[in-house]
PyMOL commands that place a pseudoatom at each C-alpha (Angstrom):
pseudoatom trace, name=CA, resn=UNK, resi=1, chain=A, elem=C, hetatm=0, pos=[-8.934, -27.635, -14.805]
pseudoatom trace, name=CA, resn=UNK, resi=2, chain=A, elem=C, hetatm=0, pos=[-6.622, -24.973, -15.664]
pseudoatom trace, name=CA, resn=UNK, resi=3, chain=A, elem=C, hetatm=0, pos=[-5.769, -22.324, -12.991]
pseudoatom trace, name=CA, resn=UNK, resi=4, chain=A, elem=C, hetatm=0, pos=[-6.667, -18.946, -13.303]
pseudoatom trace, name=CA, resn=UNK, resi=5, chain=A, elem=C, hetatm=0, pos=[-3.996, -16.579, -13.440]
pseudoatom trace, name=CA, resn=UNK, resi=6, chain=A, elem=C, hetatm=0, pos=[-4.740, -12.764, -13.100]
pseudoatom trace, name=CA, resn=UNK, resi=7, chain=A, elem=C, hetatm=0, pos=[-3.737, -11.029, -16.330]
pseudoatom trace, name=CA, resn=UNK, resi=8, chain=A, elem=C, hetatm=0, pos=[-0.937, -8.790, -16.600]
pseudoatom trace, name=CA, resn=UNK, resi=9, chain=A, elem=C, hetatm=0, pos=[-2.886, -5.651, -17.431]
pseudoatom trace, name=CA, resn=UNK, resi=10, chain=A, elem=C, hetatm=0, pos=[-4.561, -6.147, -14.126]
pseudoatom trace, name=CA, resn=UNK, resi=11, chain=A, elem=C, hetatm=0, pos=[-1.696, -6.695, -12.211]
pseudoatom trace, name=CA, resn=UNK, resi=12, chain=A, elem=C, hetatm=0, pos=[0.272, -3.746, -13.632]
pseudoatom trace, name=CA, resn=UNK, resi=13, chain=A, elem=C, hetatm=0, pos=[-2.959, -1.704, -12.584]
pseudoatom trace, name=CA, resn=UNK, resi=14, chain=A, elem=C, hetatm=0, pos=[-3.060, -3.308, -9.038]
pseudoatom trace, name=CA, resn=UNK, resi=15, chain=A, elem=C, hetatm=0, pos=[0.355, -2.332, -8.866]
pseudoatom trace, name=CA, resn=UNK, resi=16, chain=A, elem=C, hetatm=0, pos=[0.318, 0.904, -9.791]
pseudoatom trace, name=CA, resn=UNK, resi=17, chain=A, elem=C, hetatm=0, pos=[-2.855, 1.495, -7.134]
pseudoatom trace, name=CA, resn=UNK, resi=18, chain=A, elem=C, hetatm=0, pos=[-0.614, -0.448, -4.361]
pseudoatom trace, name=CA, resn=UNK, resi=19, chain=A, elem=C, hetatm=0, pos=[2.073, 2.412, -4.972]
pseudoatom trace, name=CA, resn=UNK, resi=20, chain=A, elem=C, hetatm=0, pos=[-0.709, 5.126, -4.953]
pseudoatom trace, name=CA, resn=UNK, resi=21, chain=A, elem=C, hetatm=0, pos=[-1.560, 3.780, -1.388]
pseudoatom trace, name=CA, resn=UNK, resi=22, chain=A, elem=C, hetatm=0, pos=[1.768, 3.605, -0.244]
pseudoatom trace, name=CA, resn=UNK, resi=23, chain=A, elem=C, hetatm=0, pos=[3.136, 7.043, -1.669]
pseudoatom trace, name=CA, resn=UNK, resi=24, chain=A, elem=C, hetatm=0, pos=[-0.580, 8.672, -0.298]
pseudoatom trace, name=CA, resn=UNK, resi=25, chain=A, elem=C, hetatm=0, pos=[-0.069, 6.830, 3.374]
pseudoatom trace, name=CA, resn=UNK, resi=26, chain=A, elem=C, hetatm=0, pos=[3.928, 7.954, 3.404]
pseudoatom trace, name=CA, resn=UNK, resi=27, chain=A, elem=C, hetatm=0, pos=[2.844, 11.705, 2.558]
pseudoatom trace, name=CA, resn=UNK, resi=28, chain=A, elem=C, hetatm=0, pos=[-0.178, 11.185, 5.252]
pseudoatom trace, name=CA, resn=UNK, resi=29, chain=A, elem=C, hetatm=0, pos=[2.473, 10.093, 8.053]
pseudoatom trace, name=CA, resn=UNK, resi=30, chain=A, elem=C, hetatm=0, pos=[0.982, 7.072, 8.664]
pseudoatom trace, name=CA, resn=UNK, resi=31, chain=A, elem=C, hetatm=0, pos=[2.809, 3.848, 9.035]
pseudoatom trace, name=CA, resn=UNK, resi=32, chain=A, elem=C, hetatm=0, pos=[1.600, 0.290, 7.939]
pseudoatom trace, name=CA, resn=UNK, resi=33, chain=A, elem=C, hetatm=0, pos=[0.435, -0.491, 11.467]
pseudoatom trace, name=CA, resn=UNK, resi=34, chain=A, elem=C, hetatm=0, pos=[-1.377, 2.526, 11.779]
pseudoatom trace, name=CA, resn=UNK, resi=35, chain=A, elem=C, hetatm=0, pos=[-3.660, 2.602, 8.400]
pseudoatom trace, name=CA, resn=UNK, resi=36, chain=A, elem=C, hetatm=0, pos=[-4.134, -0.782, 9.443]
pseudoatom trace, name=CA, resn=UNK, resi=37, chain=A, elem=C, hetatm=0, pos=[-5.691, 0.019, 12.338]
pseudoatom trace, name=CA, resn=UNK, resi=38, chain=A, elem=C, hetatm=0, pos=[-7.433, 2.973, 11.235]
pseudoatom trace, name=CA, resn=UNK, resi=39, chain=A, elem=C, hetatm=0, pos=[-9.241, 0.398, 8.270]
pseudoatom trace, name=CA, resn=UNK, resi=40, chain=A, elem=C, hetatm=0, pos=[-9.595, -2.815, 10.716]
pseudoatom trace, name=CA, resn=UNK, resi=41, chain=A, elem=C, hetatm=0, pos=[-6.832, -4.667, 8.941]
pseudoatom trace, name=CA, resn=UNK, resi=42, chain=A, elem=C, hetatm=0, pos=[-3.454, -6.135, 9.785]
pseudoatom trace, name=CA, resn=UNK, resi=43, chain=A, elem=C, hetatm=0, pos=[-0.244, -4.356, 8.694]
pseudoatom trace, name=CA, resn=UNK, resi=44, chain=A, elem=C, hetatm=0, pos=[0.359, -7.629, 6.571]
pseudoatom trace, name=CA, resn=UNK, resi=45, chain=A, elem=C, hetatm=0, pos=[-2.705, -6.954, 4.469]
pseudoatom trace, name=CA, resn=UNK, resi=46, chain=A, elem=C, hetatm=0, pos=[-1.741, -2.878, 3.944]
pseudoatom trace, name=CA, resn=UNK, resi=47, chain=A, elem=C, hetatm=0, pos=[2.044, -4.767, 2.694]
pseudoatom trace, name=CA, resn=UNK, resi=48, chain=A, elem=C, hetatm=0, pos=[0.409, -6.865, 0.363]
pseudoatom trace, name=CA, resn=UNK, resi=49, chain=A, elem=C, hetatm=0, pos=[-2.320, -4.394, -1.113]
pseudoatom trace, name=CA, resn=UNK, resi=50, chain=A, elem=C, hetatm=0, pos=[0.791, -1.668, -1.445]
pseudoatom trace, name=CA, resn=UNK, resi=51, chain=A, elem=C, hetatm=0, pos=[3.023, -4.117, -3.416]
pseudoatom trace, name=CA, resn=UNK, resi=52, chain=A, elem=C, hetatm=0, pos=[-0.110, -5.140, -5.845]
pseudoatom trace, name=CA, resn=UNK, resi=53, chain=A, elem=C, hetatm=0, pos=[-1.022, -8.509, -4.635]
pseudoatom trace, name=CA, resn=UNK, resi=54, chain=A, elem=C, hetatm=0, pos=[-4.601, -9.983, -5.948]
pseudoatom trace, name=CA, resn=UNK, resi=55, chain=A, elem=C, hetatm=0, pos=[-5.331, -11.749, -3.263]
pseudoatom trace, name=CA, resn=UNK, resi=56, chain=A, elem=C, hetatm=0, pos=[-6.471, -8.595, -0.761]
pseudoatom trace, name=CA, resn=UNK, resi=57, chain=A, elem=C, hetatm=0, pos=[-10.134, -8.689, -0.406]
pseudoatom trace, name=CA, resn=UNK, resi=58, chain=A, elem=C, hetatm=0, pos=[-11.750, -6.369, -2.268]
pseudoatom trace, name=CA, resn=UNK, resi=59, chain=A, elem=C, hetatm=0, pos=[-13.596, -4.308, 0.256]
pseudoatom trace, name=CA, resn=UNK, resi=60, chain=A, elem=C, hetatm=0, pos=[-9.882, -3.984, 2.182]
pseudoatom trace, name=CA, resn=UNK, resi=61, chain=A, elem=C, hetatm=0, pos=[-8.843, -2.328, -0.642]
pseudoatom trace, name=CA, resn=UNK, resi=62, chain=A, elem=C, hetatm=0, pos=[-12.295, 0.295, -1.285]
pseudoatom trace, name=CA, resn=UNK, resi=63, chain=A, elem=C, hetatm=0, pos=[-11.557, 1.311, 2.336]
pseudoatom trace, name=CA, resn=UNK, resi=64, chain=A, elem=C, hetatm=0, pos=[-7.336, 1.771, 2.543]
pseudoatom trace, name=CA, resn=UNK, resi=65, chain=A, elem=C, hetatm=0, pos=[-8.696, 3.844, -0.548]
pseudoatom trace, name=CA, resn=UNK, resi=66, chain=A, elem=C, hetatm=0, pos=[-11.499, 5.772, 1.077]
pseudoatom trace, name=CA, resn=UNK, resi=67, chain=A, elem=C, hetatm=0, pos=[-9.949, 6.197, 4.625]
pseudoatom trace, name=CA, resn=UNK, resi=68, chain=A, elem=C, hetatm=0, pos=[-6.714, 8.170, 2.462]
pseudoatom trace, name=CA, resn=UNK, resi=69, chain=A, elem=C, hetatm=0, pos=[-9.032, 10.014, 0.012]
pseudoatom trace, name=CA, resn=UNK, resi=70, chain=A, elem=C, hetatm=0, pos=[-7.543, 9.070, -3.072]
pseudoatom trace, name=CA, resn=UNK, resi=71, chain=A, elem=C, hetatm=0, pos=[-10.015, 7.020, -5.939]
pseudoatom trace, name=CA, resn=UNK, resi=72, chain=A, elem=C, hetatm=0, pos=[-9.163, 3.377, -6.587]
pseudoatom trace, name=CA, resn=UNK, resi=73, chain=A, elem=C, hetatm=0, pos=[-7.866, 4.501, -10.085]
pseudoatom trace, name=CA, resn=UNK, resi=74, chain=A, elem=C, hetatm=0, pos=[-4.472, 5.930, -10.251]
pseudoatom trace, name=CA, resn=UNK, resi=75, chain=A, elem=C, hetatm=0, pos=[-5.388, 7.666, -13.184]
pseudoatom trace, name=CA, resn=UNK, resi=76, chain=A, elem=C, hetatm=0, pos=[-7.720, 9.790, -12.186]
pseudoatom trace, name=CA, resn=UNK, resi=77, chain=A, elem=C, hetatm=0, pos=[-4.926, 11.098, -9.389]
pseudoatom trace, name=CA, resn=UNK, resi=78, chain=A, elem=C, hetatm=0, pos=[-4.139, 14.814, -10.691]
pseudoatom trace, name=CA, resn=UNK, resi=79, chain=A, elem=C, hetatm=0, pos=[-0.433, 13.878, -12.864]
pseudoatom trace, name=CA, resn=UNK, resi=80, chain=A, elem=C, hetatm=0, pos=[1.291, 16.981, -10.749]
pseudoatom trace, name=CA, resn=UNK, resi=81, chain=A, elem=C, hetatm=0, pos=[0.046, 15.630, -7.435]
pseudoatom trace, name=CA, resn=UNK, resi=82, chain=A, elem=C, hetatm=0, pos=[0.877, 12.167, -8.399]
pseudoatom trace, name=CA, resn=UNK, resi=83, chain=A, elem=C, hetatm=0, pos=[4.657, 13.404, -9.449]
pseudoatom trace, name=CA, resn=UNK, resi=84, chain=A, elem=C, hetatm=0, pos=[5.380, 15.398, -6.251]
pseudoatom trace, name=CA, resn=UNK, resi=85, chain=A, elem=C, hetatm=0, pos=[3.939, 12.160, -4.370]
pseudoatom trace, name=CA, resn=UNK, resi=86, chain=A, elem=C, hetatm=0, pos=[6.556, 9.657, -5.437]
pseudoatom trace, name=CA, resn=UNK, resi=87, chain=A, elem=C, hetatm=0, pos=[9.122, 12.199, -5.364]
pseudoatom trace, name=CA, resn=UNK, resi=88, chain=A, elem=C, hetatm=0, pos=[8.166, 12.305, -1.371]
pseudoatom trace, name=CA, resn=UNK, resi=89, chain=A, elem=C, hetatm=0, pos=[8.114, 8.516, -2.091]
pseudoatom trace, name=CA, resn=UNK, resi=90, chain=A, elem=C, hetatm=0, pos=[11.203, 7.993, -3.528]
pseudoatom trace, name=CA, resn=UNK, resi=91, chain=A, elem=C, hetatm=0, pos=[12.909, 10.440, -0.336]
pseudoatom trace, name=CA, resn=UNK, resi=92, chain=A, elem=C, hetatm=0, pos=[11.564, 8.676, 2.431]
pseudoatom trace, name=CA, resn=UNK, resi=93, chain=A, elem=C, hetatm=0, pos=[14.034, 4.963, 3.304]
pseudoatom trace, name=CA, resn=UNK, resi=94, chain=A, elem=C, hetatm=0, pos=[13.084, 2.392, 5.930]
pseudoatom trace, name=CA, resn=UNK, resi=95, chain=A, elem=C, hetatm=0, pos=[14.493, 2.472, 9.409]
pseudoatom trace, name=CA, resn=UNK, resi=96, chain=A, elem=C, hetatm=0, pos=[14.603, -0.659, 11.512]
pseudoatom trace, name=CA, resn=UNK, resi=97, chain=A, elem=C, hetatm=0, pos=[15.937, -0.430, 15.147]
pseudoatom trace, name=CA, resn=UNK, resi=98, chain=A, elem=C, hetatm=0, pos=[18.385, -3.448, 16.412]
pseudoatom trace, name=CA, resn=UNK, resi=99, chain=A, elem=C, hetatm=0, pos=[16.749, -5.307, 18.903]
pseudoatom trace, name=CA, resn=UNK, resi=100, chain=A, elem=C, hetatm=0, pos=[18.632, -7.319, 21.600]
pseudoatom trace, name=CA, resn=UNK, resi=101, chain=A, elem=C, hetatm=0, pos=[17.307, -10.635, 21.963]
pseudoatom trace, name=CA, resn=UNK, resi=102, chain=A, elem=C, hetatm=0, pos=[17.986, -11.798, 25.250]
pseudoatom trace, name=CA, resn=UNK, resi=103, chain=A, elem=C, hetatm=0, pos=[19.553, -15.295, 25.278]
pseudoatom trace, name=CA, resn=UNK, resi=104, chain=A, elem=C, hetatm=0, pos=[19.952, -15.541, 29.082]
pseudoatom trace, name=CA, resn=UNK, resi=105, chain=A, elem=C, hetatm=0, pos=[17.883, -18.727, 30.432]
for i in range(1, 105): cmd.bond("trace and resi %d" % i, "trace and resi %d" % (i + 1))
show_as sticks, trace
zoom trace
């Protein structure tokens, strides 16, 4: 039995809806943890619907969507709006503190 593999029109749409989320949630100020939260989720799940993955339930995904107000298809985002949010997008970069570990037995 052959595997099924998701096409690659459908994965260039999922995608471009994961980036949607992401840009929408960065220009919302919410972080990963928090949408998660907010939609009963793990931040794991809001990583792997943002970069596109099929494998996010579906009903994850209808809420990320509904919970930011933006429709699950990236083409019906206005093209100006969409522009000025991955310019926001493409300003914000990732800051990870340096934590300690403590080695002392």
């Amino acid at each position: 039995m052959k595997k099924f593999e998701t096409p690659t029109r459908v994965k260039t749409r999922m995608k471009a809806l994961g980036g949607l989320i992401r840009a929408v949630r960065r220009d919302r100020g919410f972080t990963q943890a928090q949408l998660a939260e907010r939609t009963g989720t793990s931040r794991p799940t809001i990583n792997r619907i943002e970069s596109g993955k099929p494998n996010v339930i579906w009903g994850t995904v209808m809420t990320v969507c509904w919970i930011l107000d933006i429709p699950t298809d990236p083409d019906l985002i206005d093209p100006e709006n969409r522009a000025s949010l991955r310019i926001v997008n493409s300003t914000v970069q990732r800051v990870r503190t340096k934590r300690r570990i403590d080695d002392d037995f």
